[in-house]
Structures are given as C-alpha cells and as structure tokens.
N, C-alpha and C positions, 0 to 999 in steps of 0.2 A: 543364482538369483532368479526368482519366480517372476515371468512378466507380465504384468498385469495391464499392461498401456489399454489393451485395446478393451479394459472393461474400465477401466479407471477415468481414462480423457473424455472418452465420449460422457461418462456420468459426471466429471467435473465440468465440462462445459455445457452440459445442460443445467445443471444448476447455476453453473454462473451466467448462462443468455438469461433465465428465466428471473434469476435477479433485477439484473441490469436491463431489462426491458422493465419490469415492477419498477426501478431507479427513475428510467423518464420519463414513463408516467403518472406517477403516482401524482395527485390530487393535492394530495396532504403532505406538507414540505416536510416537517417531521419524520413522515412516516417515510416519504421518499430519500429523504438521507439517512434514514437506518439501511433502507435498503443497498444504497449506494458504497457505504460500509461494509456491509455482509459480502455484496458484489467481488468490491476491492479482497477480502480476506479470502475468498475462492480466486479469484482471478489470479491469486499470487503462484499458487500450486500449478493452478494450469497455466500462466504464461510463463513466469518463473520458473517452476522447477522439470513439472514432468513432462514439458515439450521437448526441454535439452537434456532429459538425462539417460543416455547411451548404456544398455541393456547388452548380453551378454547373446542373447537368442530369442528366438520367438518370432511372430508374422512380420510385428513392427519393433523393431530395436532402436527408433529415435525415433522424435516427431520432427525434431528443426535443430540442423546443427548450430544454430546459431544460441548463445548462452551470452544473454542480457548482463549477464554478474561477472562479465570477467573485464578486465583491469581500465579499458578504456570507457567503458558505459557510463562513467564518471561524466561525459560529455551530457551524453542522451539523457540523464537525470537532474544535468544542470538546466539545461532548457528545457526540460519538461517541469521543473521547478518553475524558472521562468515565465510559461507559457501558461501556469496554470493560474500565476498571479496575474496574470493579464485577462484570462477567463473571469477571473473571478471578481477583478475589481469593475471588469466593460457589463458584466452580468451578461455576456454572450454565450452562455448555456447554464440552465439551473445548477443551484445550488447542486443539489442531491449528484448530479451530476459530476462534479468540481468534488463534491466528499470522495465520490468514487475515486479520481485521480490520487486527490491528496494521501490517502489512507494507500493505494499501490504505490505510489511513489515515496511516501514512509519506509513501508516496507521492503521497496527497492533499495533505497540511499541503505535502507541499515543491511540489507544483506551484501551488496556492494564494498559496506567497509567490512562486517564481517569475511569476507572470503579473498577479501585484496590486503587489508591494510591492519589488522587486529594481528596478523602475524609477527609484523613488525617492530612490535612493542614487546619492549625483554620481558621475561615470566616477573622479574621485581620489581617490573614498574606498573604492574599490573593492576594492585588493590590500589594502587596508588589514583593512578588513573578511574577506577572505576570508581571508588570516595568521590571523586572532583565530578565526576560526571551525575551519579546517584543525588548529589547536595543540589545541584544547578537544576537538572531536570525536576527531582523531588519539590524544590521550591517554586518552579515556573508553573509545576501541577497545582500547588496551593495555590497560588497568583490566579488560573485560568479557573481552580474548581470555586472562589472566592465572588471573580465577575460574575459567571456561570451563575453563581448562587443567590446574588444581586439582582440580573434582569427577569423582569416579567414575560419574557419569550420562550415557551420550547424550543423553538429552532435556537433563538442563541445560546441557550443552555444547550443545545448537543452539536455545536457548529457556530464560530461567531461569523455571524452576517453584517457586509457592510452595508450600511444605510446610505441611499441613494441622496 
C-alpha cells in the first residue's frame, strides 16, 4: 500500500482549519453553517480515519494510535451528544458552530455502529432491518423537509434554530 499521509493530512487539515475558522466567523449564520457542515465532512477523514489508519511503511505509518470507532467510543459519542444539546439549547457557541459538532458526531454514531455493531445482525435479518430503518428515517426526512418548507428563515430551513 502506497503512503500517502504525509501529502494527504497536512492538505486535509488545511482545508479543514480553513473551514472551520470560515465556521466562526462567518457574518452570515446561513452561510456560517454551510461552512460548519463542509468543516464536519472533512474533519471526518482527518480525525476519523487517516489519523488511525496504520500503513505498512513510509516516513509516517500512523498519525494516533488512538481509533475513535472502536467498541467503547460508544461513551465519548453519548456525551458528546449530550453536551452538544446543552450548547445548543444555552446558545453557548454559534449555531454554525453546533452544525459542525452535530454533522461529526452523525457521522461518528453511524460509523461506530457500522464497524462495532452492523456485524452482529444475521445476513437474514438484514433487508429486514434496513425496510424498518429506510421507512422511519425516509418519513422523519418528509416531516423535517415539510417544517423546512413552511418557515420563512434560511437558517431554519438548513438548521432548525431554537428560539430564545
């Protein structure tokens, strides 16, 4: 396997500071939680993946042995869940901010049970499970794109914001 870290990380995390600096300051709440969203979808690669993924050879063959996705992070997702609903309801850091969390911590929770717990379930309970899931989700998406479509707010149409 060809290592690429040391051209890969430094360019994922420069586009992800240069987001995520655009995240808190941004002017325009709108615009500052698109940013905060892009942030989170790079932030995933470079904290999640290519910090802990152990290479065969080359200058740098890991960045951190430490790998967020394995069986107990179940903790550090639950309070970071937590913690984000307390950010968000105290308004103790912007919005665009709070997108960033929610949108990493998405995609933590789902790679967490992908790589822990998606094993677990027999190959025949499989379409079964994913029907029940696809109908729930699929419908809560109509519910959210429904409000979404209702309010006169950008920000709430791409983020619902509670009102003070």
């Amino acid at each position: 396997m060809v290592n690429y870290n040391l051209f890969y990380t430094p360019l994922l995390a420069l586009i992800f500071f240069a987001l995520f600096y655009r995240t808190c300051v941004e002017k325009n709440e709108s615009r500052g939680i698109f940013y905060g969203y892009l942030s989170a979808l790079v932030a995933w690669p470079l904290i999640g993946e290519v910090a802990s993924m152990p290479l065969d050879e080359g200058i740098v063959t890991q960045f951190s042995s430490i790998n967020i996705k394995l069986l107990g992070g179940y903790f550090y997702v639950t309070v970071g869940w937590i913690m984000l609903k307390v950010m968000w309801r105290t308004k103790a850091v912007k919005n665009s901010v709070n997108t960033f969390f929610m949108v990493f911590l998405g995609i933590w929770t789902f790679e967490l049970y992908m790589d822990n717990y998606s094993s677990k379930v027999s190959i025949e309970m499989m379409p079964t499970i994913a029907n029940w899931v696809a109908m729930v989700f699929g419908t809560l998406s109509i519910v959210i794109l429904v409000i979404a479509w209702r309010t006169p707010s950008v920000v709430k149409k791409t983020v619902r914001v509670e009102s003070s």
